[in-house]
C-alpha positions in Angstrom: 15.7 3.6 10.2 12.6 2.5 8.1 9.3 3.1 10.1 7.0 -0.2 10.4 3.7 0.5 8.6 0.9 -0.8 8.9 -1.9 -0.3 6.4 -5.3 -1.1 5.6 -7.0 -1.4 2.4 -10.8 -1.9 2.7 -11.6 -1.8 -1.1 -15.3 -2.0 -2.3 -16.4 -2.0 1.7 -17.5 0.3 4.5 -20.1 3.4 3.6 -19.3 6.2 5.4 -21.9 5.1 8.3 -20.0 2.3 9.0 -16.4 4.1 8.6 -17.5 6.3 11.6 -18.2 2.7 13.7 -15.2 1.6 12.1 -13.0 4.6 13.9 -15.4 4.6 17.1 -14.1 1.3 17.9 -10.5 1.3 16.8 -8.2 2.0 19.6 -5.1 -0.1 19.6 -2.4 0.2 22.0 0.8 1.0 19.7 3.9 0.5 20.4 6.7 3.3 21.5 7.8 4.4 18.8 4.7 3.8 17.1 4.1 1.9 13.5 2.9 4.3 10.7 -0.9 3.4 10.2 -3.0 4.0 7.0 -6.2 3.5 6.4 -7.4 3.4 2.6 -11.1 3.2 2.5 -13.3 4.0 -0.5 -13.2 7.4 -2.2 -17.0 7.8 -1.0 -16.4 7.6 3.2 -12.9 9.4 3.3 -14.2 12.6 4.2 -16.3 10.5 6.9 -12.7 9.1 7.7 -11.4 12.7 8.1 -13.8 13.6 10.5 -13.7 10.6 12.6 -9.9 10.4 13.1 -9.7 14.0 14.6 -7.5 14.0 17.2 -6.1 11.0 16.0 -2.8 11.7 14.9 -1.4 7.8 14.6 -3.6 7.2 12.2 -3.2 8.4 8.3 -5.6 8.0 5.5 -5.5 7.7 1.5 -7.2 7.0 -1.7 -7.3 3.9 -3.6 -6.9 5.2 -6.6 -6.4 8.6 -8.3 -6.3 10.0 -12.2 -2.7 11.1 -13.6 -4.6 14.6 -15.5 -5.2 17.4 -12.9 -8.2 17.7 -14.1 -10.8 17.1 -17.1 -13.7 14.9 -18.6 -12.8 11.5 -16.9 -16.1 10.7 -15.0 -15.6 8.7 -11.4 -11.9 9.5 -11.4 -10.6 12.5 -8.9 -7.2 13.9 -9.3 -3.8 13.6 -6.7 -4.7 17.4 -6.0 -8.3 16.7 -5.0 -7.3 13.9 -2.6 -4.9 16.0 -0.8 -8.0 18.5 -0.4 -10.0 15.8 1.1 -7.7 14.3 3.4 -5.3 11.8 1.9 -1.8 11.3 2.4 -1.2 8.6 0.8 -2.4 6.9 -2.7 -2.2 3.1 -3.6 -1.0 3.3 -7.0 -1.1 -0.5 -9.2 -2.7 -2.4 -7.0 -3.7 -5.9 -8.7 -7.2 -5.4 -8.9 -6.4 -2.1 -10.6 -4.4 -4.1 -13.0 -6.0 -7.4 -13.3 -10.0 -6.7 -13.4 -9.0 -3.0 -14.6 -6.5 -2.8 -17.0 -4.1 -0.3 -15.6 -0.9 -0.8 -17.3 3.2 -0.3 -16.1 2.8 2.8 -18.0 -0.5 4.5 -16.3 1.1 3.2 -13.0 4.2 5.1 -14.0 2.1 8.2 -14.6 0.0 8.2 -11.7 3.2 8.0 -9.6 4.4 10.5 -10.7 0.6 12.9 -10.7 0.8 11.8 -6.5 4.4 12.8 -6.1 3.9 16.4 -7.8 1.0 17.1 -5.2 2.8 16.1 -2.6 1.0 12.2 -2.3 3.3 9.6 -0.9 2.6 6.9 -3.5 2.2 3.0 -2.1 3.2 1.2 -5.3 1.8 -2.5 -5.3 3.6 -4.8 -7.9 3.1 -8.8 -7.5 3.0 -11.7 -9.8 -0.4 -14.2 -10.4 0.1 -17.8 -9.6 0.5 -18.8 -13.7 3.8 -16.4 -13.7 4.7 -17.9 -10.3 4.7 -21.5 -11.3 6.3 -20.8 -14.3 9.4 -19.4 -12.1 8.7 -16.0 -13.5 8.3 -14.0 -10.0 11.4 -11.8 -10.6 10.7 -10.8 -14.0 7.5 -9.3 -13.3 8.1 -7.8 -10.2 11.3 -6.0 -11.4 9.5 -5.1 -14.7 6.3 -3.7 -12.7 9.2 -1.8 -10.3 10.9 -0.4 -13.4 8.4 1.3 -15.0 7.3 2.8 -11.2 10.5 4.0 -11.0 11.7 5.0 -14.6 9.5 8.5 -14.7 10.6 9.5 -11.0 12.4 12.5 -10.6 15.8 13.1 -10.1 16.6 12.3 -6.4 13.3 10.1 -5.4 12.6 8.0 -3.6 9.5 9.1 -1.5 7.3 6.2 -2.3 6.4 3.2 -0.1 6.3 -0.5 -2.3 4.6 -3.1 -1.6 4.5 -6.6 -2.5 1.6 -8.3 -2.9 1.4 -12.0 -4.6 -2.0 -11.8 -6.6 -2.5 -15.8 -5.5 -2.7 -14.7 -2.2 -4.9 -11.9 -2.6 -8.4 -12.8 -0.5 -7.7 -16.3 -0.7 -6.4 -17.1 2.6 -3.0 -18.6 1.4 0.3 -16.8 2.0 3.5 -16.3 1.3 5.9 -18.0 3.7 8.1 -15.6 5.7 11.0 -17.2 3.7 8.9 -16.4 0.4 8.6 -12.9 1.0 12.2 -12.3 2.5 13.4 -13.8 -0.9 11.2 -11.4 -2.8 11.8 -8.4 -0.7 15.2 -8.6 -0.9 15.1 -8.8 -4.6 13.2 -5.4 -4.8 15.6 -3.8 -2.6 18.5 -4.9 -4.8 16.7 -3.6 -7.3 16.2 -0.2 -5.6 20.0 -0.1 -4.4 20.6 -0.4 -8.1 18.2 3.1 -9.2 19.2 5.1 -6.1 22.1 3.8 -4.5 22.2 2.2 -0.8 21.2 5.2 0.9 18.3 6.9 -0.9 16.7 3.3 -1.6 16.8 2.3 2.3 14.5 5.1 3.0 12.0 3.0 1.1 9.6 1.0 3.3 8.6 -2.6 1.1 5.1 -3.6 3.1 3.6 -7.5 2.0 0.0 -8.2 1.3 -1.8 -10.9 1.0 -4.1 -12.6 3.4 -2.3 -10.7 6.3 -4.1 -11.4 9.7 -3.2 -11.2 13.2 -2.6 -14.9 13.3 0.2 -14.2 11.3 1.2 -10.6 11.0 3.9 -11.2 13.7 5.9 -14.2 11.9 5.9 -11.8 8.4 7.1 -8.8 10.2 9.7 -10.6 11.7 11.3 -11.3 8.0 14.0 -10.1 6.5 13.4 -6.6 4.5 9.7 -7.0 5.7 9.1 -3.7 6.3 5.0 -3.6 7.1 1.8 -5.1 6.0 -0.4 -4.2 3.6 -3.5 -6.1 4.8 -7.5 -6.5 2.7 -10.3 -8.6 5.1 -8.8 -8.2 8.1 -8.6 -4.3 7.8 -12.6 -4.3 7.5 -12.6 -5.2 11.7 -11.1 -2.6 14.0 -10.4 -5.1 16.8 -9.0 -7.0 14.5 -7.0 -4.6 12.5 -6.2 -3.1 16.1 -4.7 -6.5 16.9 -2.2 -6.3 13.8 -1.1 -2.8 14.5 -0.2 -3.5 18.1 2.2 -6.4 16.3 4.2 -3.4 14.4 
């Protein structure tokens, strides 16, 4: 059975001052068992992160972004194996803004995966289409093209990777999917990962949605079909509010 996860990505926000405030007031009451919780906040505050979730176990932390070379002259990167030595467990690997306002391509997607796995990161691949490629009834083609190239460099007997699917329209705008939207969607990824890895090894993938999650709303998405978790921006930044949606896993 696929674990519900719950996981917060704060982006450009929350210095490691306000990380330590961020953890000093986060104290959900989870649920028995309890939902998988990860927090992604900037490169800068994870080691404050680390420190402040001592002795919290339920809660998990990664990077935002990492570097496919171990090493080398690539200034403001850091490597899979350096995020392991700080902390992480995890590392968000395509998310839109890493495409759309950076570039990052299927291919340096593909190879990032791949840099997390052999350091022993569980990658949280992000793939979602803008609203152009939506309205122009495109939403499978990219999504299954973005999965494709995650998946085509995986070794031989993956998975271990979360997905994520994240419509870039909905991205900080305050719309949503529809529970019915991201059902559809969801269940057209896992097709598509029954298809690489067969039934068995692809239902040991968890697929999380993003975009504009809030507690107003976390329960009806969770409640979807092949939801498996939340991927959630703003409302991560609050810890009674990001409390509130990690209760509803």
């Amino acid at each position: 059975m696929r674990p519900t996860v719950i996981a917060g990505n704060w982006k450009m926000h929350h210095g490691p001052a306000a990380t330590r405030e961020f953890f000093h007031d986060f104290s959900p009451e989870l649920s028995d068992p309890p939902p998988t919780v990860v927090i992604f906040p900037p490169a800068i505050s994870l080691s404050a992160a680390v420190e402040s979730r001592r002795g919290r176990p339920e809660v998990a932390l990664g990077v935002q972004n990492i570097h496919w070379e171990a090493s080398g002259a690539f200034t403001g990167e850091h490597s899979a194996g350096m995020a392991v030595a700080a902390g992480a467990r995890f590392a968000l690997i395509g998310h839109s803004e890493r495409r759309h306002v950076f570039g990052e391509t299927d291919e340096e997607v593909g190879r990032k995966i791949t840099a997390a796995l052999g350091e022993g990161l569980t990658p949280v691949v992000c793939v979602g289409e803008t609203l152009e490629e939506r309205q122009a009834g495109r939403v499978d083609e990219v999504i299954l093209r973005q999965l494709d190239a995650a998946i085509h460099p995986l070794p031989e007997g993956a998975p271990r990777f979360f997905l994520a699917y994240e419509p870039v329209w909905a991205i900080g705008t305050g719309e949503t999917a529809t529970p019915d939207d991201a059902a559809a969607t969801h269940a057209t990824l896992r097709g598509r990962l029954n298809q690489a890895f067969g039934p068995e090894r692809a239902d040991e993938v968890p697929i999380l949605y993003g975009g504009s999650v809030k507690p107003s709303n976390v329960t009806e998405l969770l409640a979807a079909s092949d939801v498996d978790g939340v991927l959630v921006g703003g409302a991560s930044l609050d810890a009674p509010s990001f409390a509130a949606i990690a209760e509803a896993g």
